[in-house]
C-alpha positions as CSV (number, residue, x, y, z in Angstrom):
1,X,69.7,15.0,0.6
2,X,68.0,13.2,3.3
3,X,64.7,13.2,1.8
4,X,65.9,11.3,-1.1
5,X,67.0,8.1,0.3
6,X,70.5,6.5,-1.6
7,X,69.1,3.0,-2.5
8,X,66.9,1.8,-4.9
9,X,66.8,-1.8,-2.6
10,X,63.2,-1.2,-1.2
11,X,62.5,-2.0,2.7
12,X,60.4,-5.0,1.9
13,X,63.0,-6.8,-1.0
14,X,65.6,-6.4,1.5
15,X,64.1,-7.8,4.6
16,X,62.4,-10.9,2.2
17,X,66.4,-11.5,1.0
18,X,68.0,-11.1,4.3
19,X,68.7,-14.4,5.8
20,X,68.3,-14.3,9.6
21,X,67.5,-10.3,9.1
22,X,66.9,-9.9,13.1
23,X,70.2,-11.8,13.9
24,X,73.2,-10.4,15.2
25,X,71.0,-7.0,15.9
26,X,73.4,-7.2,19.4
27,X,76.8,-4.9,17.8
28,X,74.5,-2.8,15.6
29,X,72.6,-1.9,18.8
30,X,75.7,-1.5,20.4
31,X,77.4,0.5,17.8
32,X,74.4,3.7,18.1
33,X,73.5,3.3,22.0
34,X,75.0,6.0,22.6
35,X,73.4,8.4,19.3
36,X,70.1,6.6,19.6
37,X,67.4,9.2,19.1
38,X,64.7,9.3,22.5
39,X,62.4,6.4,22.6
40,X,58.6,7.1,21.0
41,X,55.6,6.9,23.8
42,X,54.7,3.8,23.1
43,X,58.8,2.5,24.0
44,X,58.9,4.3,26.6
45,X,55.3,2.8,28.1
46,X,56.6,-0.9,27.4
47,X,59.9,-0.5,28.6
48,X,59.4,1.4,31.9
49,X,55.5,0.2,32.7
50,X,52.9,2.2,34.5
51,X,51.3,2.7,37.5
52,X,48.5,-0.1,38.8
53,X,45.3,1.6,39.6
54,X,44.8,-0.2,43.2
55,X,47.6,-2.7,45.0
56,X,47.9,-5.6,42.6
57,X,47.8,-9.1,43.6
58,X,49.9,-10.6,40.9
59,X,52.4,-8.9,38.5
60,X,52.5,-11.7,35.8
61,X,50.3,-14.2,33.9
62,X,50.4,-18.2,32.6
63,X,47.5,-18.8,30.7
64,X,47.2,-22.3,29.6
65,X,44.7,-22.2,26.3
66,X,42.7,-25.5,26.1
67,X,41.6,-24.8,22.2
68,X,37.6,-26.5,21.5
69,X,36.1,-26.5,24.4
70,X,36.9,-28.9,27.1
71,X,34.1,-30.8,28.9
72,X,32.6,-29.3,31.9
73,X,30.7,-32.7,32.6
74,X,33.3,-34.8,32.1
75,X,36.1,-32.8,34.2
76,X,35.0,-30.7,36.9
77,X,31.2,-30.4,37.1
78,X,29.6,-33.8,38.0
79,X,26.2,-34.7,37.3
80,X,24.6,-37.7,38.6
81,X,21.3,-36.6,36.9
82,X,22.9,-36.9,34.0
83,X,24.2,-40.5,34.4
84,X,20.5,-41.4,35.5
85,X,19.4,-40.2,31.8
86,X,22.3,-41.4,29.9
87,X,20.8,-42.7,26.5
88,X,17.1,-41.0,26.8
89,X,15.9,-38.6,24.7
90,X,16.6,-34.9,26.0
91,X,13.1,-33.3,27.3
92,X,14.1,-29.8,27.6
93,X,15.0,-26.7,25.2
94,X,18.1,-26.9,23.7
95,X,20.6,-25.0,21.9
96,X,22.6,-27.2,19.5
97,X,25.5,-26.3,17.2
98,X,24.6,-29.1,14.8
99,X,21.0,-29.3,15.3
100,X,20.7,-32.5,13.0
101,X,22.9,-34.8,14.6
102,X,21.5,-34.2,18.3
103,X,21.2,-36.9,19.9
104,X,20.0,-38.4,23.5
105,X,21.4,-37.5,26.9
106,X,25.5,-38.4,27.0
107,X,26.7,-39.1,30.8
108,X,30.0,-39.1,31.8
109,X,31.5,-42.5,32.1
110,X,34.7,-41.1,34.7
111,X,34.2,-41.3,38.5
112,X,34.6,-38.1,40.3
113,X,36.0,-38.0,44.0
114,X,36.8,-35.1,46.3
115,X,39.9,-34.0,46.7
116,X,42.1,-32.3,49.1
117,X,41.2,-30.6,52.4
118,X,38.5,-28.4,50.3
119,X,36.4,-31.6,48.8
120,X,36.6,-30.2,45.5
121,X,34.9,-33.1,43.2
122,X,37.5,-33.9,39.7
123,X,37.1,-36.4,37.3
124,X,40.0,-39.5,37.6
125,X,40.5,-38.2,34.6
126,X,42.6,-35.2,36.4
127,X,44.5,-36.9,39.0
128,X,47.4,-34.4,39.2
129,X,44.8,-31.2,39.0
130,X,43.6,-33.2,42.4
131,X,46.8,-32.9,43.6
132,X,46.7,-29.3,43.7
133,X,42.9,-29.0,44.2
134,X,43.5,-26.8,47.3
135,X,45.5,-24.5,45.7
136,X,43.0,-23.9,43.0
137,X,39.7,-21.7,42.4
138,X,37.3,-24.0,40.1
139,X,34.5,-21.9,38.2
140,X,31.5,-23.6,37.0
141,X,29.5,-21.0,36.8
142,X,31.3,-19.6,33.0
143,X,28.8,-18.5,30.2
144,X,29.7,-17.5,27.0
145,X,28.0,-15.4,24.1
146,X,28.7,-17.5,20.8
147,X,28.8,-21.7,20.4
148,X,31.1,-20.8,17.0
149,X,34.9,-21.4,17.9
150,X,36.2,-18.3,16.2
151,X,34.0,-16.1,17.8
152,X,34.1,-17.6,21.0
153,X,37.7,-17.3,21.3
154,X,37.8,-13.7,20.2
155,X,35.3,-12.7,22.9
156,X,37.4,-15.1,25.2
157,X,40.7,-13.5,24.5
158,X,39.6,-9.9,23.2
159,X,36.3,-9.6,24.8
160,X,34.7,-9.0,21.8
161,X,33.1,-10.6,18.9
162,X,35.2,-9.0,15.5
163,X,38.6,-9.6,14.2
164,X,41.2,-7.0,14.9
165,X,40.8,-6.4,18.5
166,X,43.3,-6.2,21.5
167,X,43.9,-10.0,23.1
168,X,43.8,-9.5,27.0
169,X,47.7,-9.9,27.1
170,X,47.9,-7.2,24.9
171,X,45.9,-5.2,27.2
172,X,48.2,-6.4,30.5
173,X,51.1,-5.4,28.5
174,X,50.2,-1.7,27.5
175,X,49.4,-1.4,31.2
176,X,52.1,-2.7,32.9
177,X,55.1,-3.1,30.3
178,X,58.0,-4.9,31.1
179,X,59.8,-6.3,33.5
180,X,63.1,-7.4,31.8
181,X,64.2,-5.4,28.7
182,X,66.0,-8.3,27.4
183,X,63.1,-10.3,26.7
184,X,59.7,-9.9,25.1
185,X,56.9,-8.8,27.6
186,X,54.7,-11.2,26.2
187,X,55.5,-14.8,24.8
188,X,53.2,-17.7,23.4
189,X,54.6,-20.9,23.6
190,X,52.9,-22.1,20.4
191,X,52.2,-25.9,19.2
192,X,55.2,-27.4,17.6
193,X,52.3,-29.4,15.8
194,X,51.4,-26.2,13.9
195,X,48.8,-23.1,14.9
196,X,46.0,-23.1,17.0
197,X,42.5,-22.2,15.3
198,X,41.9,-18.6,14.7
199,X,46.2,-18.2,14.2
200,X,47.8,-15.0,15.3
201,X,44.6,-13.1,16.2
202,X,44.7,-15.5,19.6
203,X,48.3,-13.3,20.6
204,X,47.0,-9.9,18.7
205,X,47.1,-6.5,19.5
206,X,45.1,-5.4,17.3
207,X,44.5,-1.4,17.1
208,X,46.7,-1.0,20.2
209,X,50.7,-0.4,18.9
210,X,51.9,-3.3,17.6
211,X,54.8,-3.7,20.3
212,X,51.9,-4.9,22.7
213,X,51.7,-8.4,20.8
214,X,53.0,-11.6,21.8
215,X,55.8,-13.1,20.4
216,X,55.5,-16.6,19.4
217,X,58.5,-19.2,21.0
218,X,58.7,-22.5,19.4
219,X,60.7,-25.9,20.8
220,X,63.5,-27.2,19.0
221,X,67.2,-25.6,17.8
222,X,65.9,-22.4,16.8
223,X,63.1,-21.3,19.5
224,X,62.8,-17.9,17.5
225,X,63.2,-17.9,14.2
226,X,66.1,-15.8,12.2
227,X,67.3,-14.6,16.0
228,X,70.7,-16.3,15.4
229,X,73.4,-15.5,13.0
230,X,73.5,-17.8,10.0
231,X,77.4,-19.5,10.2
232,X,77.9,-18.3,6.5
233,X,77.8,-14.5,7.3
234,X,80.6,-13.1,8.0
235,X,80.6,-10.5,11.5
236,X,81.5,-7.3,9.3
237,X,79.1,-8.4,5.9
238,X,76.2,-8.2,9.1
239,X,77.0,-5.2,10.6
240,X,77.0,-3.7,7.0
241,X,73.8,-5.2,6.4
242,X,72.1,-4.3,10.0
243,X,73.4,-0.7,9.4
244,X,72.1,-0.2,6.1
245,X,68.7,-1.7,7.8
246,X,68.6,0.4,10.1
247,X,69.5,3.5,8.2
248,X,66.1,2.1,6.2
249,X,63.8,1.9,9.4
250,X,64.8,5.2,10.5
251,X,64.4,6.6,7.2
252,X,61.1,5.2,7.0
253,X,60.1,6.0,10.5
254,X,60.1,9.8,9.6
255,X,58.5,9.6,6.8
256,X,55.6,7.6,8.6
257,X,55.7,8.6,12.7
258,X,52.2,7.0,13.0
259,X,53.3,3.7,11.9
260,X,52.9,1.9,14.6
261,X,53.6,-1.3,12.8
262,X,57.4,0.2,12.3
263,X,57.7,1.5,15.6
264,X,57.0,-2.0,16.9
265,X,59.3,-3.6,14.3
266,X,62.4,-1.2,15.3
267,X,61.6,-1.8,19.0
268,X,61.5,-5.5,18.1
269,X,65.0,-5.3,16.4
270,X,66.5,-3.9,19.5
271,X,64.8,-7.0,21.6
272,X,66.5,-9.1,19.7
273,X,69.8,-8.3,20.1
274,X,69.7,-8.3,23.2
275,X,67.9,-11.6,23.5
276,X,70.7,-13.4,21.7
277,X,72.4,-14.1,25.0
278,X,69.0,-14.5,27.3
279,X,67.0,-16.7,25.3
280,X,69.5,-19.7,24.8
281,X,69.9,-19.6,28.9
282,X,65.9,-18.9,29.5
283,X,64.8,-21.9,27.6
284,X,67.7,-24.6,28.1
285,X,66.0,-27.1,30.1
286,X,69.4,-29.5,30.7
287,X,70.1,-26.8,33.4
288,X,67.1,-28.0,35.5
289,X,67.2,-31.2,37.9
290,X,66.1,-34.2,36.9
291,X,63.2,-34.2,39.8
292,X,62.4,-31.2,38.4
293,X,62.4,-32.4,34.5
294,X,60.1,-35.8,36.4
295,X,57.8,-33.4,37.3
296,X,56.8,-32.0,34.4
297,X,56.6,-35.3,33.1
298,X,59.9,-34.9,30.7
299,X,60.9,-38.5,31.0
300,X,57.7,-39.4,29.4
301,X,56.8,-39.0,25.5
302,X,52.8,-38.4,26.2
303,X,53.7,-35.7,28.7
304,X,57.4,-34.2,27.0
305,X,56.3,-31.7,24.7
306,X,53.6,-29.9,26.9
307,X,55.5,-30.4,30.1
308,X,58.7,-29.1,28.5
309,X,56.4,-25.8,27.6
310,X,55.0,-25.7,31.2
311,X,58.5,-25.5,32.7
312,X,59.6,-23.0,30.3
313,X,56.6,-20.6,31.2
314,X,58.0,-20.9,34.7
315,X,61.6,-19.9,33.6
316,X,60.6,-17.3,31.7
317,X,58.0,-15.4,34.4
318,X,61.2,-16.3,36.5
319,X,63.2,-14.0,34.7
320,X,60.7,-11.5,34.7
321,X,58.6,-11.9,31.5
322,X,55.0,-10.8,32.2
323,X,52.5,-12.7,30.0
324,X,53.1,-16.4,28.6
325,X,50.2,-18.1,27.1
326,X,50.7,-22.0,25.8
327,X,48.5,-23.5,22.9
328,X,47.9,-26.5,21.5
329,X,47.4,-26.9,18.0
330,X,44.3,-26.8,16.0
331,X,41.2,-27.8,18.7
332,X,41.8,-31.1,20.4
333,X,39.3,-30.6,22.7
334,X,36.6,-30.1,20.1
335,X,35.6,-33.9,20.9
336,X,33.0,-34.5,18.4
337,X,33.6,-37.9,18.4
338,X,34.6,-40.3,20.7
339,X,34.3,-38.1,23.9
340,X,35.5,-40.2,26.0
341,X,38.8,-41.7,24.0
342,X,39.8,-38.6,23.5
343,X,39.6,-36.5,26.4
344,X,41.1,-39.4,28.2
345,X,44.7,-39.0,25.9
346,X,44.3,-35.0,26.0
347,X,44.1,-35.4,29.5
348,X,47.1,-37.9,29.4
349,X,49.3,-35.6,27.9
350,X,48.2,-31.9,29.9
351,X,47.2,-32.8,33.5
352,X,50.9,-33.8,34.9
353,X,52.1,-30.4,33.2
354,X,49.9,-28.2,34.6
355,X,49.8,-29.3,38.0
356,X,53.3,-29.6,37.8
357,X,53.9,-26.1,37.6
358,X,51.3,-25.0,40.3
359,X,53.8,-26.9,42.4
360,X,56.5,-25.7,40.7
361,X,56.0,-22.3,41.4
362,X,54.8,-22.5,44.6
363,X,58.1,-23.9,46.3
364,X,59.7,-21.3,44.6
365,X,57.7,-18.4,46.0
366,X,56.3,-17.3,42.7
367,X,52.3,-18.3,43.0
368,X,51.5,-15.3,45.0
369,X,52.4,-13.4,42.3
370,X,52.0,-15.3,39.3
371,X,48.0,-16.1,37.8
372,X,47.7,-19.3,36.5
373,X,44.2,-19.7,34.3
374,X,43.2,-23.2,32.7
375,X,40.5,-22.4,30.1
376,X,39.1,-23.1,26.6
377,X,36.2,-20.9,25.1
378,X,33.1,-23.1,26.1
379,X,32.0,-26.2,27.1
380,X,29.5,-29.3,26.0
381,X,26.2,-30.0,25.5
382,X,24.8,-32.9,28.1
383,X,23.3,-34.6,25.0
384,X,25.3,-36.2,22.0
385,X,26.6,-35.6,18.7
386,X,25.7,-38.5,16.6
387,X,27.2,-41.7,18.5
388,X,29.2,-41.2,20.9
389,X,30.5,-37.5,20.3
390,X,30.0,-33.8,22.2
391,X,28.4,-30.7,20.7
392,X,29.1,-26.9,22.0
393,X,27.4,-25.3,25.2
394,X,27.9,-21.8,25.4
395,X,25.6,-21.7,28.1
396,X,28.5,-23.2,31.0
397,X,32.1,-24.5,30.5
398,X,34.3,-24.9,33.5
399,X,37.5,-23.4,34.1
400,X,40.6,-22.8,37.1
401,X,42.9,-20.7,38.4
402,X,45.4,-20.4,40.6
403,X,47.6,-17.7,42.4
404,X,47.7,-14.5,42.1
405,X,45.3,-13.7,44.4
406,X,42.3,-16.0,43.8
407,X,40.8,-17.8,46.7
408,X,42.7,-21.5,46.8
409,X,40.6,-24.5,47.2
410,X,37.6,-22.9,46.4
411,X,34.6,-24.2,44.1
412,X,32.3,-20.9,42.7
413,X,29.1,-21.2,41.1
414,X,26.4,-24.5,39.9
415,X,24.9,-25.3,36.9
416,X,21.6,-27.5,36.7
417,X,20.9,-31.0,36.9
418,X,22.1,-31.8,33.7
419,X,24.9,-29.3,33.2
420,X,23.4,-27.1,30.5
421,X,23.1,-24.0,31.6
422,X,24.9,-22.4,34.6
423,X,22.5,-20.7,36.9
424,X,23.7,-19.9,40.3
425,X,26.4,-17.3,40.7
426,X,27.0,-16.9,36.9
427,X,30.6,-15.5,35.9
428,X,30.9,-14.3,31.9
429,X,33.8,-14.0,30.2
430,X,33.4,-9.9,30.9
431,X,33.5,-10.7,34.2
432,X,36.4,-12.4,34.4
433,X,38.4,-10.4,32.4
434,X,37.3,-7.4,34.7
435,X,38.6,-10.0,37.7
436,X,41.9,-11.1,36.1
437,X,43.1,-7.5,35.7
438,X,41.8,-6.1,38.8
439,X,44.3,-9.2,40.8
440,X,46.7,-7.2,37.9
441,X,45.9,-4.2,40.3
442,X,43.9,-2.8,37.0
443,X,40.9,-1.3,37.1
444,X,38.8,-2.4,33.9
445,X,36.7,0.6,33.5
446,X,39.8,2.8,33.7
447,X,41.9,1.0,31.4
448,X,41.4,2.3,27.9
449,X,42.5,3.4,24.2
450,X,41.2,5.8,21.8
451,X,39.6,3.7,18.9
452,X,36.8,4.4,16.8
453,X,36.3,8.3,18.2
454,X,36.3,7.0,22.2
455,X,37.7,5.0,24.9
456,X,38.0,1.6,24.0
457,X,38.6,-1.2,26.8
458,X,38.9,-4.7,27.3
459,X,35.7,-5.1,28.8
460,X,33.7,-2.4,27.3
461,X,31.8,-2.3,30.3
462,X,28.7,0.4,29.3
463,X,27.5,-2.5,26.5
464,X,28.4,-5.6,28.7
465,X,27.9,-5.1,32.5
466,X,31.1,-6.2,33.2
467,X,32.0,-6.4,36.9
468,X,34.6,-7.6,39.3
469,X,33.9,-11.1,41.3
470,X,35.3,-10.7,44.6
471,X,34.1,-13.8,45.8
472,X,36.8,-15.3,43.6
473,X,39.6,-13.3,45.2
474,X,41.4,-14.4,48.3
């Protein structure tokens, strides 16, 4: 009888046993594609997308994650006031993380120069970002609501404060779906150093379906773990296996049809196979020219690793995936000590790579639809931490973008003398959530989910006043 399942092997012992349980999904897939039961909603919403709410100005989305809160002072918002008081005592109201190591005014010790035909003023700290300085739209005008990492990057990528909520790409996702059915719609490139703070819950999707979530990449031999047949199975021992698996998930599936966790994980399972052909080709790098490997800074061990990720974001929106985030792990940016030193080796290792594919995608015709976003979660307070270190400013952090619609070579919004708070044409993090997914062609107050008894968005904007910026858009 169906509803008493032959084997007393539970789902959970045999997937924790399994070696390389997603591999060689490709023949099992093959072997039922033509008795495979009608896909669920939420398949059929990733797989075939859905209508935009306006004409979009980008399709697809590189966010490069800067985790700990790069310095607005030090990078992109100059302050000659601030040099005048390096070393005095602060005279103003301040908000400090770690009240009892404030300490006097910190100045930035880089030059800044304009650049390009716009003038935009970067630190030499940034001499690629220069490069492309007409190509980009520099916010200084960001404010945040919390100087407390965690929080801050929830509200950065989820728009909101608590654990458990939708990340942004999660939200891009259930709108749009996917492009090519033989990748994942979403893909972090994570650290091979190890995980950014805050883990997973950067790439969640929280109470949306779990299909929406990314789906983490790593460098080296195996890019996604247990994807490839391990070369002691034998083909017929894994189609036994992957047929008694599935024959598990499908059991399992009816007796739990809200389960969106299974759902995601039998959608998953059918990804992979067909990913065991795509992936190898999307992220081998030999097949790219050397000038193009130079670019990215490949032939050089500072730039390798984040350069190699860079290019391989560009590959994959090439071949249609629609979200790719990069990390880096822990916080580097988090500079709270030795400002200076450190932001100039972070900087050392990311600017080449990020420029590099600005340009990269350009003279392939893939900017105009492709958003690239630079950001961390907040910026620095114009005083020290002890010595010589940084503490955390909500109140204004810096950030660019480019493509996708956004006005290139275009500078919005001030902060005051010191760079402490941002006060002319302020942007919060709302805001530019609401502008990211309207360039998607996504209108932020229409996009929503049933959670908690009502529609649930991204922006929530009845509690945060969320609007679109359209002073940012081209």
């Amino acid at each position: 009888m169906e509803s008493h399942f032959p084997y007393s092997l539970n789902r959970r012992s045999f997937l924790g046993g399994s070696t390389g349980a997603l591999g060689m999904l490709a023949l099992a897939h093959l072997l039922r594609a033509e008795s495979k039961p009608p896909a669920t909603a939420d398949q059929r919403h990733l797989t075939m997308g859905a209508a935009t709410h306006h004409r979009p100005r980008a399709k697809s989305v590189i966010c490069l994650f800067q985790h700990g809160g790069p310095s607005q002072v030090d990078l992109f918002d100059p302050k000659p006031a601030l040099t005048k008081l390096d070393g005095k005592p602060y005279s103003g109201d301040l908000e400090a993380h770690f009240d009892k190591q404030k300490g006097n005014c910190l100045a930035s010790p880089f030059r800044f120069t304009p650049s390009g035909q716009s003038g935009i003023e970067l630190s030499e700290l940034l001499p690629h970002t220069a490069r492309i300085a007409d190509e980009i739209t520099l916010i200084r005008s960001m404010t945040t609501e919390s100087v407390d990492h965690e929080s801050a990057l929830r509200l950065i990528h989820s728009g909101t404060f608590s654990a458990g909520s939708p990340t942004w790409g999660s939200w891009v996702i259930y709108a749009l779906g996917a492009e090519n059915q033989n990748l994942p719609a979403y893909v972090v490139l994570s650290d091979p150093g190890g995980l950014p703070v805050d883990g997973g819950r950067n790439w969640s999707s929280g109470w949306l379906p779990a299909v929406y979530q990314g789906t983490p990449f790593q460098t080296g031999d195996a890019p996604v773990p247990n994807l490839m047949t391990p070369p002691n199975v034998t083909p017929g021992a894994r189609v036994a296996q992957l047929q008694f698996l599935d024959q598990l998930n499908r059991f399992q599936q009816r007796r739990f049809p809200d389960n969106s966790e299974l759902k995601a994980r039998i959608t998953n399972f059918e990804t992979a196979a067909r990913m065991q052909t795509t992936v190898p080709s999307a992220l081998d790098l030999s097949s790219e020219t050397q000038a193009t490997q130079k670019m990215y800074g490949l032939d050089n061990p500072i730039t390798r690793d984040y350069g190699a990720r860079c290019l391989t974001a560009r590959r994959l929106i090439e071949r249609g995936v629609r979200f790719v985030q990069l990390f880096l792990s822990g916080q580097p940016w988090d500079t709270h000590s030795e400002n200076a030193k450190t932001l100039t080796g972070l900087c050392a290792r990311t600017d080449q790579p990020s420029a590099a594919l600005v340009e990269d995608l350009k003279q392939r015709g893939l900017l105009d639809s492709t958003i690239v976003l630079w950001t961390g979660e907040f910026g620095r307070l114009p005083i020290s931490q002890g010595k010589d270190g940084r503490d955390h400013n909500r109140h204004a952090f810096s950030l660019w973008l480019a493509g996708g619609g956004f006005k290139p070579g275009y500078c919005h919004g001030g902060t005051d003398d010191v760079g402490y708070r941002a006060v002319k044409d302020v942007v919060t993090v709302h805001d530019l959530h609401a502008t990211l997914l309207w360039a998607l062609g996504l209108d932020h107050r229409r996009l929503t989910h049933p959670h908690d008894g009502r529609p649930t968005s991204l922006s929530d904007p009845e509690l945060t006043q969320a609007r679109v910026v359209p002073e940012l858009l081209a």
